[in-house]
VMD Tcl script that builds the backbone (N, CA, C; Angstrom):
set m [mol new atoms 492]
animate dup $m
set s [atomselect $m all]
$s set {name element resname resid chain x y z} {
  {N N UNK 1 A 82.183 103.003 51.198}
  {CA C UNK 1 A 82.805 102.264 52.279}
  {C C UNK 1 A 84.263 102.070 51.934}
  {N N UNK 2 A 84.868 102.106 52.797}
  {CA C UNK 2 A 86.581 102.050 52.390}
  {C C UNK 2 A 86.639 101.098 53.045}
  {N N UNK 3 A 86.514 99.853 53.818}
  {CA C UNK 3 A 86.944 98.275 54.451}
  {C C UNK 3 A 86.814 98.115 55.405}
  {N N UNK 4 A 87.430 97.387 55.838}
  {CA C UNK 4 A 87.394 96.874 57.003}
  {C C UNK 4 A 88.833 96.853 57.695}
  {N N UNK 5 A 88.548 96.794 58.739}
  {CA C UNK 5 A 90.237 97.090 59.976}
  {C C UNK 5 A 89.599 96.497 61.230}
  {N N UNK 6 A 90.397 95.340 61.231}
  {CA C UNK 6 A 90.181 94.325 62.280}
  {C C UNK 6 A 88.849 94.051 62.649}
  {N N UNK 7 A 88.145 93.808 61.606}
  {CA C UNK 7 A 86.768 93.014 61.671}
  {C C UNK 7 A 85.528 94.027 61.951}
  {N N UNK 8 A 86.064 95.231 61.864}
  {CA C UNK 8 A 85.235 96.609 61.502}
  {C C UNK 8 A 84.842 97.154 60.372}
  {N N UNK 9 A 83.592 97.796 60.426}
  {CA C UNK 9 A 83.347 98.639 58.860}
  {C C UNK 9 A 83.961 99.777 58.855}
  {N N UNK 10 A 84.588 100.837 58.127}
  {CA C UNK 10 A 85.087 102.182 58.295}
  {C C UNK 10 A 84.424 102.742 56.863}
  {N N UNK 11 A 84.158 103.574 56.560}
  {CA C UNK 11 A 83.550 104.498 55.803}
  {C C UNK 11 A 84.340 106.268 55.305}
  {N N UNK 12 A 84.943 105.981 54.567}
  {CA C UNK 12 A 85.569 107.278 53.982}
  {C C UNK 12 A 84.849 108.438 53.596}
  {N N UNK 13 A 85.032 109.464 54.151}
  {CA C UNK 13 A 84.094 111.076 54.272}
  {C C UNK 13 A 83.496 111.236 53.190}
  {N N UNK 14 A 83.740 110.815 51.810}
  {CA C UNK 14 A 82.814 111.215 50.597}
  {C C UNK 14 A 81.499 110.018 50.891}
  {N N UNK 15 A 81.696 109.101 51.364}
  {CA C UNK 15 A 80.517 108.048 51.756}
  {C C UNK 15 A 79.716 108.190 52.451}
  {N N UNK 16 A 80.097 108.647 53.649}
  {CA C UNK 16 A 79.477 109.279 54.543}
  {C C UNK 16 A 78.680 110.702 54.134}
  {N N UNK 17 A 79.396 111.608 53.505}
  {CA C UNK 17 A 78.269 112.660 53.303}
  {C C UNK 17 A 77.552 112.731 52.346}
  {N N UNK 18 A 77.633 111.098 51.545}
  {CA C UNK 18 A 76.406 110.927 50.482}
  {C C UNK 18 A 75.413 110.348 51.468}
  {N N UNK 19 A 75.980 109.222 52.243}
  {CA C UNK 19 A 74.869 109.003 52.786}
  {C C UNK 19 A 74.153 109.712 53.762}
  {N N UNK 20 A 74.657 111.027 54.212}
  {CA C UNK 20 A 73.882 111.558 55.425}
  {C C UNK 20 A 73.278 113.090 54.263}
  {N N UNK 21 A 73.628 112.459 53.337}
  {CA C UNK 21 A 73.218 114.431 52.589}
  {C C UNK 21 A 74.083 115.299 52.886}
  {N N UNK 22 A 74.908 115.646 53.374}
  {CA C UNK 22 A 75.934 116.590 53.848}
  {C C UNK 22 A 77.223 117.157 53.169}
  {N N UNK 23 A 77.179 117.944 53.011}
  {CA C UNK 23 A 78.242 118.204 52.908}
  {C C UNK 23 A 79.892 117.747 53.614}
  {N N UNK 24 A 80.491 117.122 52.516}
  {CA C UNK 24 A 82.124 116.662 53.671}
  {C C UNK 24 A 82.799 117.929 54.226}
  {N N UNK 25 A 82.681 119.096 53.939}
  {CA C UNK 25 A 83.050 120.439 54.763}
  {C C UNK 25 A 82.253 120.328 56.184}
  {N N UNK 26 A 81.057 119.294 56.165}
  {CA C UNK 26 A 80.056 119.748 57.339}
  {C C UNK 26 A 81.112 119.118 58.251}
  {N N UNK 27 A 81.387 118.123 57.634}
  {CA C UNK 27 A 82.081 116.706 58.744}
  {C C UNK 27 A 83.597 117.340 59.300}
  {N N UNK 28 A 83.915 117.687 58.425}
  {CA C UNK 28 A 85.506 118.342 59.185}
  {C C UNK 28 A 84.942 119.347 60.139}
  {N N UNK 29 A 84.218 120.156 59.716}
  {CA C UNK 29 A 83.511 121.148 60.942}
  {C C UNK 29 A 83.527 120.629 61.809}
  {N N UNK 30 A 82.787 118.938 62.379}
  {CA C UNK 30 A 82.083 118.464 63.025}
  {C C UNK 30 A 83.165 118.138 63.939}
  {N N UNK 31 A 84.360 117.890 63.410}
  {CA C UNK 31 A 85.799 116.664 63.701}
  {C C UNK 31 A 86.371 118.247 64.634}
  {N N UNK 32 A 86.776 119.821 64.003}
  {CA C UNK 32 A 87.069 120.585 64.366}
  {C C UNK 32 A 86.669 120.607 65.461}
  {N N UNK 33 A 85.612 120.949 65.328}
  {CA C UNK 33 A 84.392 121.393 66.979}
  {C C UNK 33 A 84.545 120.522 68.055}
  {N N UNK 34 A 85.066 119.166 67.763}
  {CA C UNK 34 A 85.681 117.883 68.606}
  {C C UNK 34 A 84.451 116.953 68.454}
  {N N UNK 35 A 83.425 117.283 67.869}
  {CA C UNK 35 A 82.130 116.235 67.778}
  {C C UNK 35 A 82.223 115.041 67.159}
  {N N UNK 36 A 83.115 115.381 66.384}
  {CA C UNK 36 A 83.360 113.843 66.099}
  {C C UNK 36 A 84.872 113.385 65.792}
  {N N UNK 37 A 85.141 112.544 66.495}
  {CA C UNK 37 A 87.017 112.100 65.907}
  {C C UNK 37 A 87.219 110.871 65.129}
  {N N UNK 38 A 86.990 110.861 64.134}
  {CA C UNK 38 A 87.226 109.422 63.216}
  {C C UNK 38 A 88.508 109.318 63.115}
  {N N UNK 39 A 88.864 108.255 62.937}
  {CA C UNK 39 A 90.307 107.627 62.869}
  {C C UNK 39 A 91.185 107.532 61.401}
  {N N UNK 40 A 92.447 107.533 61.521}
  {CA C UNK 40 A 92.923 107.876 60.056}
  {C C UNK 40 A 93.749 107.278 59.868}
  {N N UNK 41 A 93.821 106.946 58.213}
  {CA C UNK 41 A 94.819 105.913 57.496}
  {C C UNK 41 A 96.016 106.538 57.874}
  {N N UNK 42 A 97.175 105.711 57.346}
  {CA C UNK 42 A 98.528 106.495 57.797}
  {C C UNK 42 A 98.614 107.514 56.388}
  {N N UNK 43 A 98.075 107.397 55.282}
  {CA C UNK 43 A 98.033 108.172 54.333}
  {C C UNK 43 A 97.190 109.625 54.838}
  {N N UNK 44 A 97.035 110.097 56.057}
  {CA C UNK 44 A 95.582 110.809 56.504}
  {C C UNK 44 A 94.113 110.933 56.358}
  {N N UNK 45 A 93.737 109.904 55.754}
  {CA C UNK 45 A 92.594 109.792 55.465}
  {C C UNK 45 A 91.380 109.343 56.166}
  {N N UNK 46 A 90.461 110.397 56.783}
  {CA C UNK 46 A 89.372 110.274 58.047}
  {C C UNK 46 A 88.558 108.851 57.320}
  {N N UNK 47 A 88.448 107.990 58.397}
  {CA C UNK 47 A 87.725 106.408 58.179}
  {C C UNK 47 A 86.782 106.514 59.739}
  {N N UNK 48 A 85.590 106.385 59.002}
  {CA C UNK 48 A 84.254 106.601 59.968}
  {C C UNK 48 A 83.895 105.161 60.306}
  {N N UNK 49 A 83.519 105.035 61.999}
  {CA C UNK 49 A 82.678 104.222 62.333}
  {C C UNK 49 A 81.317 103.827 62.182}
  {N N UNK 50 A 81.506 102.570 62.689}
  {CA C UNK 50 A 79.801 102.392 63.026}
  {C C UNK 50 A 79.285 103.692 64.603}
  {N N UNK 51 A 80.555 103.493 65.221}
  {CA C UNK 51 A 80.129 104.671 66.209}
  {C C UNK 51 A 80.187 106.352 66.218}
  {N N UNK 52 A 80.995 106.440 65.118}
  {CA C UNK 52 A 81.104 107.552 64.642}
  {C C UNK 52 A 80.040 108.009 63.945}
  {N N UNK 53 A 79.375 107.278 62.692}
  {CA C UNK 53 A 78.056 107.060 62.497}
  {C C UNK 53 A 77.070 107.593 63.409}
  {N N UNK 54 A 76.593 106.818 63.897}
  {CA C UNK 54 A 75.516 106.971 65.449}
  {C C UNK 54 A 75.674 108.293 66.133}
  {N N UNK 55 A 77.106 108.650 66.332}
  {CA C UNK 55 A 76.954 109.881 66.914}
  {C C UNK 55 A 77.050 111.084 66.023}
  {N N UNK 56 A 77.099 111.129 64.985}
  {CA C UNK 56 A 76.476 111.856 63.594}
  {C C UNK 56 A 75.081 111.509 63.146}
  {N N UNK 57 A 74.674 110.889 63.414}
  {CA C UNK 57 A 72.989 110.763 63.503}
  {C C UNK 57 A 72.333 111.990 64.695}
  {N N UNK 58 A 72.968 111.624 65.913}
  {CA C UNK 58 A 72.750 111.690 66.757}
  {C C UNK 58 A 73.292 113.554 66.995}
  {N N UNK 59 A 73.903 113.913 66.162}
  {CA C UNK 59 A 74.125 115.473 66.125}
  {C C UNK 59 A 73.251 116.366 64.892}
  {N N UNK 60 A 72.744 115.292 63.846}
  {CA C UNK 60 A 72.104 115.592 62.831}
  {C C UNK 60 A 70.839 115.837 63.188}
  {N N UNK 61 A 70.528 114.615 64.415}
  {CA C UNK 61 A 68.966 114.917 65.012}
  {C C UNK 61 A 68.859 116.193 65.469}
  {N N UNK 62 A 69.748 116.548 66.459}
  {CA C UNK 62 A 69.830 117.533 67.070}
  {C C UNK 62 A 69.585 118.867 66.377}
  {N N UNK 63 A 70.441 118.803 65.268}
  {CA C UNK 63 A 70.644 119.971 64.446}
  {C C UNK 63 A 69.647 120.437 64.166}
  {N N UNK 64 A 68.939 119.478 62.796}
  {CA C UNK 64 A 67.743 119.288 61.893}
  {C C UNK 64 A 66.597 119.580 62.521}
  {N N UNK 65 A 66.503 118.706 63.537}
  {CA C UNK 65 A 64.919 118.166 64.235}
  {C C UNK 65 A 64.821 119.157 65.181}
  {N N UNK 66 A 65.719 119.474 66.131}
  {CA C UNK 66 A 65.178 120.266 66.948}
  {C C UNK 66 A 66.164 121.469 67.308}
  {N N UNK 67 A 66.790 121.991 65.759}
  {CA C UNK 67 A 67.359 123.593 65.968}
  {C C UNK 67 A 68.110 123.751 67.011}
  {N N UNK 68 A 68.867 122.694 67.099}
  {CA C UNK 68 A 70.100 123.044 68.472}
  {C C UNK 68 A 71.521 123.183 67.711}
  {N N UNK 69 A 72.227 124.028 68.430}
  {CA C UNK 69 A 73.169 125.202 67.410}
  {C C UNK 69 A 74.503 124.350 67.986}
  {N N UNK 70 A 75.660 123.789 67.499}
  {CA C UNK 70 A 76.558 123.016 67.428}
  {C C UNK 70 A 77.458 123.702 68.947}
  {N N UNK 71 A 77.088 124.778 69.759}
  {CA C UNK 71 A 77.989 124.497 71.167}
  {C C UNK 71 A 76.864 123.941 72.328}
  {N N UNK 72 A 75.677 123.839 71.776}
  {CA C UNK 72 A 74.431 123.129 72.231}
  {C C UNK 72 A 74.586 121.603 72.308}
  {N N UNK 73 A 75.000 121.610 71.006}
  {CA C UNK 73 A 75.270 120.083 70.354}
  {C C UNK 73 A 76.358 119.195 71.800}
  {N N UNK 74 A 77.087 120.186 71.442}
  {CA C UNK 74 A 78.484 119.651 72.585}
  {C C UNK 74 A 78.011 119.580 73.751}
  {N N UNK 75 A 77.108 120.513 74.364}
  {CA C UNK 75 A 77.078 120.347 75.611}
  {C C UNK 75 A 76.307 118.872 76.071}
  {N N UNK 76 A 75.359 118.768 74.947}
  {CA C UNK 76 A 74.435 117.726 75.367}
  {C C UNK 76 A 75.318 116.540 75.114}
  {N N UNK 77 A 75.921 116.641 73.996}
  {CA C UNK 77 A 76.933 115.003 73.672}
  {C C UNK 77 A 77.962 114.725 74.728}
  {N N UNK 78 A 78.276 115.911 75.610}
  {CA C UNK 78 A 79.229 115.933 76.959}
  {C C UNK 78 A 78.207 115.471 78.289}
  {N N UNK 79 A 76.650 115.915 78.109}
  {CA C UNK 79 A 76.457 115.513 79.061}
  {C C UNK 79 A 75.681 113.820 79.394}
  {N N UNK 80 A 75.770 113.560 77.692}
  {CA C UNK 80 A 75.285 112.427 77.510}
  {C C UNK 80 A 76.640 111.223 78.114}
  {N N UNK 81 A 77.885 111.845 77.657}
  {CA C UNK 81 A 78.550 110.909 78.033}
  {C C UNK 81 A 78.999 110.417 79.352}
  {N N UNK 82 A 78.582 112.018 80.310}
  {CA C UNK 82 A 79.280 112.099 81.633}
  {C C UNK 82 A 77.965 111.018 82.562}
  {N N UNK 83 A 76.671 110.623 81.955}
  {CA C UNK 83 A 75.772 110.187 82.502}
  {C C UNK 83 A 76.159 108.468 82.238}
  {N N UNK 84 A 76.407 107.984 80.920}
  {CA C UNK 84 A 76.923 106.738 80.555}
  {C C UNK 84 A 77.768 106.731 81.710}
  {N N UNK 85 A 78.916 107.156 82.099}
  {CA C UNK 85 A 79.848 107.010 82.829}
  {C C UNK 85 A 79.510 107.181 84.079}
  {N N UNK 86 A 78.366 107.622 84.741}
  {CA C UNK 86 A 77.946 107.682 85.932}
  {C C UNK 86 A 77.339 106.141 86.053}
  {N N UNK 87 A 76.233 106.323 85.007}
  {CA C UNK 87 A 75.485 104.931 84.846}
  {C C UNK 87 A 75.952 103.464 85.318}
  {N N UNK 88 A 77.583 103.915 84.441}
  {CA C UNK 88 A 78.393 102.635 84.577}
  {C C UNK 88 A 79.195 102.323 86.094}
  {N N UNK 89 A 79.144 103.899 86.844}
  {CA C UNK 89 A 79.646 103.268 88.085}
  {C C UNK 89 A 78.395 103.036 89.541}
  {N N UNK 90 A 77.188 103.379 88.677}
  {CA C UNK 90 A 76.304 102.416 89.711}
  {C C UNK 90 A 75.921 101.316 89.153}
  {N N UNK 91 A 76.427 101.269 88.267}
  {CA C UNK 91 A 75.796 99.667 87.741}
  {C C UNK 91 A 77.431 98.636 88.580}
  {N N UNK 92 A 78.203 99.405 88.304}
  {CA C UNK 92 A 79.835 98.968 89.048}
  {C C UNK 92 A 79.161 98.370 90.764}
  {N N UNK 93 A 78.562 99.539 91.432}
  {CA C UNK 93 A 78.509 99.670 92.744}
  {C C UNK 93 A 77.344 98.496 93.212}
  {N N UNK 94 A 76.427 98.596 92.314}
  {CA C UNK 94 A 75.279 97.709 92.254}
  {C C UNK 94 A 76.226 96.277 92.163}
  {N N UNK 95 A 76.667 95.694 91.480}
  {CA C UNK 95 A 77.236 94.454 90.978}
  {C C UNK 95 A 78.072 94.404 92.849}
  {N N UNK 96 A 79.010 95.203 93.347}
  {CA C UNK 96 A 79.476 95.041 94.383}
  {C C UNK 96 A 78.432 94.811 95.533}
  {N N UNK 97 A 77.671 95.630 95.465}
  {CA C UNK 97 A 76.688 95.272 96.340}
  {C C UNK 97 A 75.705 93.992 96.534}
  {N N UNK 98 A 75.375 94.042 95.393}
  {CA C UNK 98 A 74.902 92.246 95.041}
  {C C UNK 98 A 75.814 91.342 95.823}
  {N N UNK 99 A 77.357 91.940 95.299}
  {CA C UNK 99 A 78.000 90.496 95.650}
  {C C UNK 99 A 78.203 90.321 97.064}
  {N N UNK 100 A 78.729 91.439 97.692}
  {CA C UNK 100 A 78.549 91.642 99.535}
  {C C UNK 100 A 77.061 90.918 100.089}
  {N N UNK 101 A 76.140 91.114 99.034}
  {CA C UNK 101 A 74.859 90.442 100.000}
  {C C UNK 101 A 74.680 88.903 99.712}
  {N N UNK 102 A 75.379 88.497 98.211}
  {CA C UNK 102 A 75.609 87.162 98.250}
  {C C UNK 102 A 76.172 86.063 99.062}
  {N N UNK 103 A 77.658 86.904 99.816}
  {CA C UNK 103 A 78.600 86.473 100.666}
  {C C UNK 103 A 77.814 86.037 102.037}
  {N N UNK 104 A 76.486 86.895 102.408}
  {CA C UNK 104 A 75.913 86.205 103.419}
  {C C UNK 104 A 75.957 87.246 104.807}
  {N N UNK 105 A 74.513 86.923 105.469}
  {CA C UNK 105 A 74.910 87.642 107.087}
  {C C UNK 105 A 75.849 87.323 108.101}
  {N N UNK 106 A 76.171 85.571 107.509}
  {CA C UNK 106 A 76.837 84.988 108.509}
  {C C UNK 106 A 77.942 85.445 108.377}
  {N N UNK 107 A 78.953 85.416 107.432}
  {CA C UNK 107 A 79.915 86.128 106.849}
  {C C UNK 107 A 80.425 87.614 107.376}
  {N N UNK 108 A 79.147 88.321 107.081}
  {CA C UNK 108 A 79.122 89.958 108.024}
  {C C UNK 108 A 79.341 89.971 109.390}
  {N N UNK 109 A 78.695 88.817 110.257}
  {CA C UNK 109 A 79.056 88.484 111.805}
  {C C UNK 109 A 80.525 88.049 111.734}
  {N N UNK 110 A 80.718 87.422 111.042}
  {CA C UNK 110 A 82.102 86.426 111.183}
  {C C UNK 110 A 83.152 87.724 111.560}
  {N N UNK 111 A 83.095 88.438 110.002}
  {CA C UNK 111 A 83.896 89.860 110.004}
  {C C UNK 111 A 83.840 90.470 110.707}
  {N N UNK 112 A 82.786 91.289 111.637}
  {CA C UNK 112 A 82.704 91.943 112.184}
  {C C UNK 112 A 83.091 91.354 113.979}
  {N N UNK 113 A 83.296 90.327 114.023}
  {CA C UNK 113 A 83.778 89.579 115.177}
  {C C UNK 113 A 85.150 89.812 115.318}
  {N N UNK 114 A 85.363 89.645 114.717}
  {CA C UNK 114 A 87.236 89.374 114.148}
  {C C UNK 114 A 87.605 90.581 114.026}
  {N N UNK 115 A 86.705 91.961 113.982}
  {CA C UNK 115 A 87.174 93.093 113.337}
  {C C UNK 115 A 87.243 93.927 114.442}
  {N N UNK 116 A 86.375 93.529 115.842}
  {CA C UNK 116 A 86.365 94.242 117.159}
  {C C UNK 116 A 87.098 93.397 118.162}
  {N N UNK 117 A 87.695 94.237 118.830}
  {CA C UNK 117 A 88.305 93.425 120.200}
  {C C UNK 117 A 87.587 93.193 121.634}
  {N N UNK 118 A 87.507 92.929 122.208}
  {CA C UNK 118 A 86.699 92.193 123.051}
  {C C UNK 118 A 87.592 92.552 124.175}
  {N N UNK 119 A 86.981 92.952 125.156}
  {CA C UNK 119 A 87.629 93.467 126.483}
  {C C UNK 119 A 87.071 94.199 127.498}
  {N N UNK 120 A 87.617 94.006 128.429}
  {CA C UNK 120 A 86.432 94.537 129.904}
  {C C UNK 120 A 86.546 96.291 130.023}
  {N N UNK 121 A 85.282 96.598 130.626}
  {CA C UNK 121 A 85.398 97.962 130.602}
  {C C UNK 121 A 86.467 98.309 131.569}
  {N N UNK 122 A 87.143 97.594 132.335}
  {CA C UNK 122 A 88.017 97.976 133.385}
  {C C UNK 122 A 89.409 98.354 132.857}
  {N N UNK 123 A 89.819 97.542 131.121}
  {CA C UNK 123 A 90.777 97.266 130.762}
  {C C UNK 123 A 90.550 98.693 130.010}
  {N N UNK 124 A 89.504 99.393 129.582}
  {CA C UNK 124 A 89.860 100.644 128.638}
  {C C UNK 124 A 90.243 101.916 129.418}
  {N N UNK 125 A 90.059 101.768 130.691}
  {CA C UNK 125 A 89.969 103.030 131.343}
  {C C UNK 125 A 91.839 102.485 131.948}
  {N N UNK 126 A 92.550 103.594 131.522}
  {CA C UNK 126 A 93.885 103.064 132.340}
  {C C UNK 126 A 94.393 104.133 132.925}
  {N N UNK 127 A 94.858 103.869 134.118}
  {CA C UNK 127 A 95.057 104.694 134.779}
  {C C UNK 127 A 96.146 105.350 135.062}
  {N N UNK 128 A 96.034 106.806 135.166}
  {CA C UNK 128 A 96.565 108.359 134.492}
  {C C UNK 128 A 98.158 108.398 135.542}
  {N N UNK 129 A 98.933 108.532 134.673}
  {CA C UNK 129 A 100.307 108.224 135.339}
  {C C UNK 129 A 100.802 109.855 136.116}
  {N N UNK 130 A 101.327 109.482 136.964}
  {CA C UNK 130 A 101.634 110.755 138.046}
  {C C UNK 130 A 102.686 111.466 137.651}
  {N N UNK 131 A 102.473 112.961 137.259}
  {CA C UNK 131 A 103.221 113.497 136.473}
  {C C UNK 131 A 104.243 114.487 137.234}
  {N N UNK 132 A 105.328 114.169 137.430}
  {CA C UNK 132 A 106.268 115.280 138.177}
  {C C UNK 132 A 106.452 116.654 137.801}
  {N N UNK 133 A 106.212 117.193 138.552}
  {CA C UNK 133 A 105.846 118.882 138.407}
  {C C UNK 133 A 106.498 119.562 139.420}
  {N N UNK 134 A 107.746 120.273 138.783}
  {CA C UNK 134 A 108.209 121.257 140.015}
  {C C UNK 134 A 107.476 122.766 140.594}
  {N N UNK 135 A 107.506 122.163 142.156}
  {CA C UNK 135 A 106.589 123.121 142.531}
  {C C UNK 135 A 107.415 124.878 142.433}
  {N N UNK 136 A 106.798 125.680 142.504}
  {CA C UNK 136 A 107.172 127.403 142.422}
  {C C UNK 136 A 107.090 127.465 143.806}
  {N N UNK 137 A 107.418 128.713 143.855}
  {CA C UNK 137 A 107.712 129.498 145.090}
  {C C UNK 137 A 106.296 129.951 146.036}
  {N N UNK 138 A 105.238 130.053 145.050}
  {CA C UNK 138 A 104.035 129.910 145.316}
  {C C UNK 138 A 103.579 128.591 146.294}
  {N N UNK 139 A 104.106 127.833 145.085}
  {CA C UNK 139 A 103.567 126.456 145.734}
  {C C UNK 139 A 104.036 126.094 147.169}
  {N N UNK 140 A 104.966 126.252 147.404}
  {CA C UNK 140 A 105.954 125.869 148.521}
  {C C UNK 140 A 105.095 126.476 149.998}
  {N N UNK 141 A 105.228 127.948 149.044}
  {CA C UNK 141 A 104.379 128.833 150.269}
  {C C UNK 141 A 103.039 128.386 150.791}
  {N N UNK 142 A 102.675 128.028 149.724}
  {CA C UNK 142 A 101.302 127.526 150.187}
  {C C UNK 142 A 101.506 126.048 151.115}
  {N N UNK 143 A 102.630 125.725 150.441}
  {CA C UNK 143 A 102.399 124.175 151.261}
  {C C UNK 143 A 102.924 124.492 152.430}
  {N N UNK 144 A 104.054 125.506 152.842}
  {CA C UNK 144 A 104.182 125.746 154.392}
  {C C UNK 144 A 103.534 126.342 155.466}
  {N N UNK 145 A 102.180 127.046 154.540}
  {CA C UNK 145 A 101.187 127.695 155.536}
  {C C UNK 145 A 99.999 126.258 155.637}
  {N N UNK 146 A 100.148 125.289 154.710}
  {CA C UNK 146 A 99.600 124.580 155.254}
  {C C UNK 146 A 99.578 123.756 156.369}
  {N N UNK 147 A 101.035 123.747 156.044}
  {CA C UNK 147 A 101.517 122.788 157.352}
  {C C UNK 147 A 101.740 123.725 159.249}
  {N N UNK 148 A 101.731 124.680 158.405}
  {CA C UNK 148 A 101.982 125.647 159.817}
  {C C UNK 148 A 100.650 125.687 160.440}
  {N N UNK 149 A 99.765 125.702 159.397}
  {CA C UNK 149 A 97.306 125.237 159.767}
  {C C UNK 149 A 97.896 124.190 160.566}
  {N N UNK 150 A 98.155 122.941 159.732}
  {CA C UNK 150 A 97.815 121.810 160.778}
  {C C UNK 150 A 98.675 121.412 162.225}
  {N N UNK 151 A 100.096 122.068 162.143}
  {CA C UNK 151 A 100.840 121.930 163.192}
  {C C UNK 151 A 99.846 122.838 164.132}
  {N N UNK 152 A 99.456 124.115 163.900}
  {CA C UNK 152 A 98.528 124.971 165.287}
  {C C UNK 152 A 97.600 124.303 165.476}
  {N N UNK 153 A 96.605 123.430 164.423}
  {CA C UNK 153 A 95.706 123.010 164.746}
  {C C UNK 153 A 95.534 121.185 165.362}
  {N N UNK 154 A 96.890 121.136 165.026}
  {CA C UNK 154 A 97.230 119.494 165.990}
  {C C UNK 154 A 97.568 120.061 167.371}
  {N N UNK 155 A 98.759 121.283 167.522}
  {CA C UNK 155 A 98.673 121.828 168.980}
  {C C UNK 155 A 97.200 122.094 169.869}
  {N N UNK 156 A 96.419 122.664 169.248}
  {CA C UNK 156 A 95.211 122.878 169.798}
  {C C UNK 156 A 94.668 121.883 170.092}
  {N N UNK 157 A 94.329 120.543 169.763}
  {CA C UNK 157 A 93.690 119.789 169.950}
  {C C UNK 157 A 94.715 119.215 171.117}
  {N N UNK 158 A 95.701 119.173 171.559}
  {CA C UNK 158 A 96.626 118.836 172.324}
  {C C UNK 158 A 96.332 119.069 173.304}
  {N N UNK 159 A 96.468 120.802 173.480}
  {CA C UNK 159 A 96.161 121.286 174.432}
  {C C UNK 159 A 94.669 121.260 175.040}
  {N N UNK 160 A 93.894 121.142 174.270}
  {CA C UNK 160 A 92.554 120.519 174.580}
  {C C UNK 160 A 92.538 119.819 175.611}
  {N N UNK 161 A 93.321 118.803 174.946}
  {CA C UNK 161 A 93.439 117.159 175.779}
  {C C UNK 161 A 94.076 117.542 177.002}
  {N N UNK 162 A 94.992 118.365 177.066}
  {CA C UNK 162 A 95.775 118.057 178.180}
  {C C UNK 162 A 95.104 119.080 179.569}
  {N N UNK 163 A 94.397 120.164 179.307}
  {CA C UNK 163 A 93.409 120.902 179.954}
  {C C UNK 163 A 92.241 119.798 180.699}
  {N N UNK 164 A 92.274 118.724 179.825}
  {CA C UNK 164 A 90.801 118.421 180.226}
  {C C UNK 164 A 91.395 117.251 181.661}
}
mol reanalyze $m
mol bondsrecalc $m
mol representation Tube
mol addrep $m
């Protein structure tokens, strides 16, 4: 054991690979491969955790016990961590949710009152503003054969009248 640093145990690499059986070549391997990052004196000297520990148990199991080959190792210690970190944001979402249902239904009405506007169906429908459009040459034409329809056909009815 090499001391303590701010109320921590740290453990210097010859300690560690007496106590795990290992070789200290295993452990720099381990640090290389990124499996494990222990922290270092300003003199450079790797100082092991209690968590550093655990997750050297926890690659030793792997190794030893059930013949899993060190980019095996990684994948599982990557996917162990990406699950902690999932874990932690439904346990996040859960805690929010709790607290939204603590706040109450009445609360949810209150909000949701305040959050819609209130107004007659007469007031949403508004009505479509008259858009000036110059008529074409088309248009014109058409509008003077219209009017030329109803001038023959106001004469006719005229003359109707005045026959009868």
């Amino acid at each position: 054991m090499a001391g303590k640093r701010g109320g921590r145990a740290y453990y210097m690499i010859s300690a560690v690979a007496q106590k795990y059986n290992i070789h200290p070549q295993t452990l720099r391997l381990y640090e290389r491969e990124g499996l494990l990052t222990p922290s270092r004196t300003e003199g450079n000297t790797r100082l092991y955790s209690e968590e550093d520990l655990e997750q050297l148990e926890t690659i030793l199991s792997l190794t030893r016990d059930l013949g899993v080959n060190l980019a095996g190792v990684e994948i599982i210690l990557n996917m162990r961590r990406r699950m902690e970190q999932m874990q932690g944001e439904v346990n996040q979402f859960m805690e929010y949710v709790k607290h939204e249902l603590a706040r109450g239904l009445g609360d949810w009405e209150q909000r949701l009152s305040t959050a819609m506007v209130k107004s007659s169906p007469t007031e949403l429908v508004r009505a479509t503003p008259t858009a000036h459009v110059e008529t074409t040459t088309l248009d014109k034409d058409a509008e003077t054969a219209r009017r030329v329809n109803q001038k023959d056909h106001d004469d006719t009815k005229t003359q109707r009248k005045n026959s009868n």
